[in-house]
DSSP file (Angstrom, degrees, kcal/mol; ACC not computed):
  #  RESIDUE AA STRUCTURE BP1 BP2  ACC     N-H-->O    O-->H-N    N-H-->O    O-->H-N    TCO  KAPPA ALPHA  PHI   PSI    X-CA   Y-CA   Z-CA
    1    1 A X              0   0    0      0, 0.0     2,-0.4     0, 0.0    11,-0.1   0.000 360.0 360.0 360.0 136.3    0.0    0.0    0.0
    2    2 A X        -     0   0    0      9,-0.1     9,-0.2    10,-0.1     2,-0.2  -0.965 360.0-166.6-120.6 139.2    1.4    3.6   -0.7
    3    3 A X  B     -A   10   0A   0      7,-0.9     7,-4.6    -2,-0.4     2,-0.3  -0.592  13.3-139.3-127.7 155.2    0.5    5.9    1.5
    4    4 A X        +     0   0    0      5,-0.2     2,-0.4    -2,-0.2     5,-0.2  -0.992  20.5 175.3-143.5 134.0    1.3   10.2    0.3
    5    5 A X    >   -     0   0    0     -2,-0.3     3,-1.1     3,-0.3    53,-0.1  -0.998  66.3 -17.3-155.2 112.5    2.6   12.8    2.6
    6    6 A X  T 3  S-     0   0    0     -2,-0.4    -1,-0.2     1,-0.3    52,-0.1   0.890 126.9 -48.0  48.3  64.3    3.5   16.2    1.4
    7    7 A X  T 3  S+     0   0    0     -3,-0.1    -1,-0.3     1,-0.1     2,-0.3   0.474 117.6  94.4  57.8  10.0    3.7   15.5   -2.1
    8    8 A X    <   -     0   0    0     -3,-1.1    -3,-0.3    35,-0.0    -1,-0.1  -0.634  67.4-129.0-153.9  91.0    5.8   12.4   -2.1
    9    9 A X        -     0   0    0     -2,-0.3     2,-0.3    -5,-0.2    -5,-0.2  -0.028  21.2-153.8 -25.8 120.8    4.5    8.9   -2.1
   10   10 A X  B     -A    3   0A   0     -7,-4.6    -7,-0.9     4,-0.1     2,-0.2  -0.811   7.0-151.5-116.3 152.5    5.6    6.0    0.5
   11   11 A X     >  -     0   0    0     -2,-0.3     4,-1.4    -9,-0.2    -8,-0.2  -0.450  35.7-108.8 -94.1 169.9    5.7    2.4    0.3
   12   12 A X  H  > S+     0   0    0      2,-0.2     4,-1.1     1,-0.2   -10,-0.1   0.491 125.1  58.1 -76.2 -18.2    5.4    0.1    3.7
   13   13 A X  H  > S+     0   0    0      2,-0.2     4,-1.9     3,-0.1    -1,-0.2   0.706 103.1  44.3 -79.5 -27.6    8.9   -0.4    2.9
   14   14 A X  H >> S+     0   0    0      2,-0.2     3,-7.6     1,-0.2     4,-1.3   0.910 111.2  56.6 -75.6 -81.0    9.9    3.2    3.0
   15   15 A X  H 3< S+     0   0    0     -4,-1.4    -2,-0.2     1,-0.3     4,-0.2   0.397 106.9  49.9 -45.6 -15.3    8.0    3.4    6.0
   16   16 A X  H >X S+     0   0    0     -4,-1.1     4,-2.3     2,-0.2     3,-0.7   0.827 102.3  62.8 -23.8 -57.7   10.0    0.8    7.3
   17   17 A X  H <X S+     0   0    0     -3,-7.6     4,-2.5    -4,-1.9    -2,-0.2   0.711 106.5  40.9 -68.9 -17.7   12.8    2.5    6.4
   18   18 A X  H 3X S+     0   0    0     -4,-1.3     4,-0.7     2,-0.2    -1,-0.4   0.531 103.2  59.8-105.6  12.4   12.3    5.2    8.5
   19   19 A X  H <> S+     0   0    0     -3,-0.7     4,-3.9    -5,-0.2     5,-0.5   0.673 110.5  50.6 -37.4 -64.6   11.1    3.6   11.5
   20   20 A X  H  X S+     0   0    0     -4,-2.3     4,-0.5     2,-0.2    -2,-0.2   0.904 112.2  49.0 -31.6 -64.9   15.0    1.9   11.0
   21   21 A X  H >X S+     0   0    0     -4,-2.5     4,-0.9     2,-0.2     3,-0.8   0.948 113.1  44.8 -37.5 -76.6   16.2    5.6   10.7
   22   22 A X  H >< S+     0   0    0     -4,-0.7     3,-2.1     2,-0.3    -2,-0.2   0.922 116.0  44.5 -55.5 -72.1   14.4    6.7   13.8
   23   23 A X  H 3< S+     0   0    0     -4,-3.9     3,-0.4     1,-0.4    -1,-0.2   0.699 109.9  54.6 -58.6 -20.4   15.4    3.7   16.1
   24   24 A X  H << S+     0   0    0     -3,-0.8    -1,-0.4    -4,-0.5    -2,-0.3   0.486 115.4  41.2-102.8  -6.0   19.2    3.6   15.0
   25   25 A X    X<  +     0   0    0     -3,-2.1     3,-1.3    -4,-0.9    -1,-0.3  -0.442  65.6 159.1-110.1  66.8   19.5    7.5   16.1
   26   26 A X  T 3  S+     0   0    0     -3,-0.4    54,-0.6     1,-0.2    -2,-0.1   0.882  78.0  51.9 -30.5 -59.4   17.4    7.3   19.4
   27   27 A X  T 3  S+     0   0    0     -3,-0.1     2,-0.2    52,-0.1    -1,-0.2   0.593  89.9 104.2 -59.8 -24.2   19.5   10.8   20.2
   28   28 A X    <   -     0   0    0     -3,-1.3    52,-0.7    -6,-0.2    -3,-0.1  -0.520  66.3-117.8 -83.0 142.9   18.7   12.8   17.0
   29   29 A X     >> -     0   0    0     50,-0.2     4,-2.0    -2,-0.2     5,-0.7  -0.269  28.2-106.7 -11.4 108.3   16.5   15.5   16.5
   30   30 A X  T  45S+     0   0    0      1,-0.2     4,-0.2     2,-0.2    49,-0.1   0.787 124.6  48.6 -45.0 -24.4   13.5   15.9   14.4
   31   31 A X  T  45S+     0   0    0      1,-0.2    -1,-0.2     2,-0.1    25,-0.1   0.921 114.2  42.9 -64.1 -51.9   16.1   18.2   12.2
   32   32 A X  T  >5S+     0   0    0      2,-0.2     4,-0.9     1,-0.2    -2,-0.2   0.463 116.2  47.9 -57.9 -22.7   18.8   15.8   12.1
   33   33 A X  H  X5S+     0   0    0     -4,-2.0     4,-1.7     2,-0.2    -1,-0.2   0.581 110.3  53.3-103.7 -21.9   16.4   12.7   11.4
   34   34 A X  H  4<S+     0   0    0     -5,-0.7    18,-0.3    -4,-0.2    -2,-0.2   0.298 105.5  50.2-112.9  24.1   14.7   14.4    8.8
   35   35 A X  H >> S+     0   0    0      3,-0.1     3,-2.6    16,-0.1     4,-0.8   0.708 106.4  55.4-104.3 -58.4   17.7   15.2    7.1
   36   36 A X  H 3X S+     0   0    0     -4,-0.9     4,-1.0     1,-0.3    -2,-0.2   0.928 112.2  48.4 -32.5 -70.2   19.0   11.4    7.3
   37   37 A X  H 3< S+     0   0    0     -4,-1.7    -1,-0.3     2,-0.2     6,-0.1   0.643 106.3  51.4 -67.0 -11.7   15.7   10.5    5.6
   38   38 A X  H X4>S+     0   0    0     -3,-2.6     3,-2.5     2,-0.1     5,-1.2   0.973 115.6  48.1 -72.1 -79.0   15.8   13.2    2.6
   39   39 A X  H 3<5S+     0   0    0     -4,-0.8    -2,-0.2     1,-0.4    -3,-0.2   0.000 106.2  52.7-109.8  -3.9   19.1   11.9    2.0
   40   40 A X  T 3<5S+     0   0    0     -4,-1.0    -1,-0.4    -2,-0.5    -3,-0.1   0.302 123.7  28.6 -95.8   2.7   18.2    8.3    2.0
   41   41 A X  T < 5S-     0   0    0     -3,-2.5    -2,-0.2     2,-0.1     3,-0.1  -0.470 109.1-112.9-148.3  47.9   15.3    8.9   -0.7
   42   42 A X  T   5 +     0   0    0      1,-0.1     2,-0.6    -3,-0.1    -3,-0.2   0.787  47.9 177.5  36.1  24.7   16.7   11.7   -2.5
   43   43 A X      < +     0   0    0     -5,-1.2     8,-0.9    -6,-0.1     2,-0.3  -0.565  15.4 149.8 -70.2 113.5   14.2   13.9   -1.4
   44   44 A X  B     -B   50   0B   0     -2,-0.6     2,-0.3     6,-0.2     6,-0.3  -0.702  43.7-111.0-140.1-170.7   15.0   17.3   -2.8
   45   45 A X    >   -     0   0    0      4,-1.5     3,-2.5    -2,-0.3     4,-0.3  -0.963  46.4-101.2-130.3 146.3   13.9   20.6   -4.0
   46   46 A X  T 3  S+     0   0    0     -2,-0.3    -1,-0.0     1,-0.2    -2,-0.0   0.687 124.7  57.6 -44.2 -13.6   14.1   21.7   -7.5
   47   47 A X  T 3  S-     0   0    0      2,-0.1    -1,-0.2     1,-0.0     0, 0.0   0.183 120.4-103.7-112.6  54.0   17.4   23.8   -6.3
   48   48 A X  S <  S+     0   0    0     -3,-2.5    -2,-0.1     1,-0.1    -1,-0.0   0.286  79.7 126.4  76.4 -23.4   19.3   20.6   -4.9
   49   49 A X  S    S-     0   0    0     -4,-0.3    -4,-1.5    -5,-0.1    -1,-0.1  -0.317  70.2 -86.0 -73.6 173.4   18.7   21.2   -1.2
   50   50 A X  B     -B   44   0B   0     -6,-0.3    -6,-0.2     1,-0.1     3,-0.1  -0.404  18.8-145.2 -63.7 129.2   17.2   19.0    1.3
   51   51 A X    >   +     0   0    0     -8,-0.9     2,-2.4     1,-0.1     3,-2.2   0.511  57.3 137.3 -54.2 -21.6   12.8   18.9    1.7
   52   52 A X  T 3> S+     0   0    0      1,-0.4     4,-0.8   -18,-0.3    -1,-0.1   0.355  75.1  46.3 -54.4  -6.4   13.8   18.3    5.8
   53   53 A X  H 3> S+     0   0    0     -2,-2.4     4,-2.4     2,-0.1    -1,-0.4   0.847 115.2  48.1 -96.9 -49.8   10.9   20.8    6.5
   54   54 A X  H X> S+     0   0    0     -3,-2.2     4,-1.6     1,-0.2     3,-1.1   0.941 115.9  42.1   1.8-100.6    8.9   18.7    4.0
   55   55 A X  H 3> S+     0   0    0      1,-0.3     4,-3.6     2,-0.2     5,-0.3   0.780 106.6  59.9 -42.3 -35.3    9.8   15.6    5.5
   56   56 A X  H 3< S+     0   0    0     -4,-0.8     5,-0.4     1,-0.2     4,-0.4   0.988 106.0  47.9 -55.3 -46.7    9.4   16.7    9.0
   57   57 A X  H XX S+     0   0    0     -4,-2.4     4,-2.5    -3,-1.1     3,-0.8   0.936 108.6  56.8 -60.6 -27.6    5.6   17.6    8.4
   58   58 A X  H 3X S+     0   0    0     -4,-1.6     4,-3.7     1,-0.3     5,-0.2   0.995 112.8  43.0 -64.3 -56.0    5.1   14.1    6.7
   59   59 A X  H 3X S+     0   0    0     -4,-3.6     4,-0.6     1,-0.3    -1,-0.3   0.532 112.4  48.2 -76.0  29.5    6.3   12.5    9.7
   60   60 A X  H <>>S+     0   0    0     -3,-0.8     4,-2.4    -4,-0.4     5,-0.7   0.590 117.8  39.2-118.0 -55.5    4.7   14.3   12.0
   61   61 A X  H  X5S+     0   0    0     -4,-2.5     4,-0.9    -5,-0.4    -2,-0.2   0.889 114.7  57.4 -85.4 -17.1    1.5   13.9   10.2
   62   62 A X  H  <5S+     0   0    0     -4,-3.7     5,-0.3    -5,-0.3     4,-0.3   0.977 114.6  43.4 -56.6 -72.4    2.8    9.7    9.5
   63   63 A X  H >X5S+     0   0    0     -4,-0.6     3,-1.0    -5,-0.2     4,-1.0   0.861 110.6  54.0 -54.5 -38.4    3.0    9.5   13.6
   64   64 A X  H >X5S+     0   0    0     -4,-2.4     4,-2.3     1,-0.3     3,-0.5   0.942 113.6  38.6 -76.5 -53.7   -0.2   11.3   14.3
   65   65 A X  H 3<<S+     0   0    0     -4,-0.9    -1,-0.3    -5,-0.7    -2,-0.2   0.440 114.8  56.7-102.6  49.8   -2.4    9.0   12.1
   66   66 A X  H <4 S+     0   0    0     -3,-1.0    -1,-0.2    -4,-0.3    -2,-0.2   0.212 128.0  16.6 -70.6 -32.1   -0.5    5.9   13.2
   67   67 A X  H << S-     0   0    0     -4,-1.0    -2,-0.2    -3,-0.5    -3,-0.2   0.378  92.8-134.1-143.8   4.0   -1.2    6.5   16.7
   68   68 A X     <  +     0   0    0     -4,-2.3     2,-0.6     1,-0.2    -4,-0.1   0.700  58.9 148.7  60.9  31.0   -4.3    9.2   16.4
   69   69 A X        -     0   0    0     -6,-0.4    -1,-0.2     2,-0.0     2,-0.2  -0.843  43.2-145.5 -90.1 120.2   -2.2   11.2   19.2
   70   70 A X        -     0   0    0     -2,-0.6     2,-0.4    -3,-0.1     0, 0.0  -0.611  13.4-150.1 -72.1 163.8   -2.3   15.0   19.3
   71   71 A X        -     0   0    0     -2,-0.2     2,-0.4     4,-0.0     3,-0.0  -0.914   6.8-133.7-125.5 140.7    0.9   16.3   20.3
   72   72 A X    >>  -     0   0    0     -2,-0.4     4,-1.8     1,-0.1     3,-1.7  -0.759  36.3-102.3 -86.5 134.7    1.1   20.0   22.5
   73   73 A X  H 3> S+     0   0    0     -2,-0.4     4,-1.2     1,-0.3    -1,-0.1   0.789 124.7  61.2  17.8 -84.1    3.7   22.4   21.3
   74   74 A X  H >4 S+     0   0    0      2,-0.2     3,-1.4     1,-0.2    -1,-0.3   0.961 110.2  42.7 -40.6 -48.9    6.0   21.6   24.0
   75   75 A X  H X4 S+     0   0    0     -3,-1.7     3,-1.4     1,-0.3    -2,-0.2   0.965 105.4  61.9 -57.1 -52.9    6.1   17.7   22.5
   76   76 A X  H 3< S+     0   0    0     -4,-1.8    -1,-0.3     1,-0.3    -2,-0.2   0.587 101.6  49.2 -57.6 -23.7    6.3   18.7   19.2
   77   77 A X  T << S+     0   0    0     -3,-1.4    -1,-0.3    -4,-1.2    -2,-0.2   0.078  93.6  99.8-105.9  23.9    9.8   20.5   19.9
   78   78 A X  S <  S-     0   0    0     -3,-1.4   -48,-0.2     1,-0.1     2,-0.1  -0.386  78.8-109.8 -84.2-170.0   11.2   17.2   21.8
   79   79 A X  S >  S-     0   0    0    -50,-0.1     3,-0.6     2,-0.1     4,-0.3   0.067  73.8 -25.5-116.0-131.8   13.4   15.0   20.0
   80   80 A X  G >> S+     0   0    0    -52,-0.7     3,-3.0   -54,-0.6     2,-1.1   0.606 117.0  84.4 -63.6  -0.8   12.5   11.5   18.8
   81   81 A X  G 34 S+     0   0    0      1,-0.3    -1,-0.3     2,-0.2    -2,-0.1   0.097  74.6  67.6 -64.2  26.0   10.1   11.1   21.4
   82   82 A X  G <4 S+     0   0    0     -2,-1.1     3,-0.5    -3,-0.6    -1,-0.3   0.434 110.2  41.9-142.6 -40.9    7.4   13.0   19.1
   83   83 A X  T X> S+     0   0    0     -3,-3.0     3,-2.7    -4,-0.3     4,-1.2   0.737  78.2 103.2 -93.6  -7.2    7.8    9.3   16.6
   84   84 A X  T 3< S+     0   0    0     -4,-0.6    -1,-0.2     1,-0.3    -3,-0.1   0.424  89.4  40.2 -61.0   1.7    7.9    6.7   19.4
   85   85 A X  T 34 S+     0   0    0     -3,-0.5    -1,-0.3     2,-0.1    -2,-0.1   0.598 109.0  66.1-107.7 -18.4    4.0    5.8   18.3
   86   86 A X  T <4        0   0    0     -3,-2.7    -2,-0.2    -4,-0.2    -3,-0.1   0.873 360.0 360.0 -63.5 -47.6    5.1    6.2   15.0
   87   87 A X     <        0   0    0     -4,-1.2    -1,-0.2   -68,-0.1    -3,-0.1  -0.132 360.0 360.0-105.2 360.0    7.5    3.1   14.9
C-alpha cells in the first residue's frame, strides 16, 4: 500500500525504512532525522537542497495518524520522542 505525505508517495517499505532511521538515532533530533531521511530517498527541491521541513511535516502527520495522538507544542519540539507511536 502507498501511503502520500507532502507530495511524495511511500511504500510500507519506506515506512520501514524510517522507522529503521528513527530507532538507530534514538538521540537525534527531528532536524537531524529528517535530514537522514531526505538523503536516504533523495528527497530534494528543484534547487538541490534537502525537503527536511517537507519531511518533518510528513512524519509528524505519518506519527499522528498511526497513533491518532495529538501532540502539544511543547512535545512537538522534543526529540525523537514525538515518533515513538510512529514506529
Amino acid at each position: 500500500m502507498i501511503k502520500r505525505y507532502c507530495g511524495k508517495n511511500f511504500t510500507e517499505n519506506d515506512l520501514d525504512e524510517i522507522c529503521r532511521i528513527i530507532r538507530e538515532n534514538p538521540k537525534e533530533h527531528r532536524v537531524s532525522l529528517s535530514k537522514i531521511v531526505c538523503e536516504t530517498f533523495n528527497w530534494k527541491k528543484p534547487d538541490g537542497g534537502l525537503k527536511d521541513m517537507s519531511c518533518r511535516v510528513a512524519m509528524l502527520k505519518m506519527e499522528k495518524s498511526k497513533s491518532g495522538i495529538k501532540r502539544s507544542d511543547k512535545e512537538s519540539k522534543a526529540s525523537t520522542k514525538i515518533y515513538s507511536h510512529f514506529c
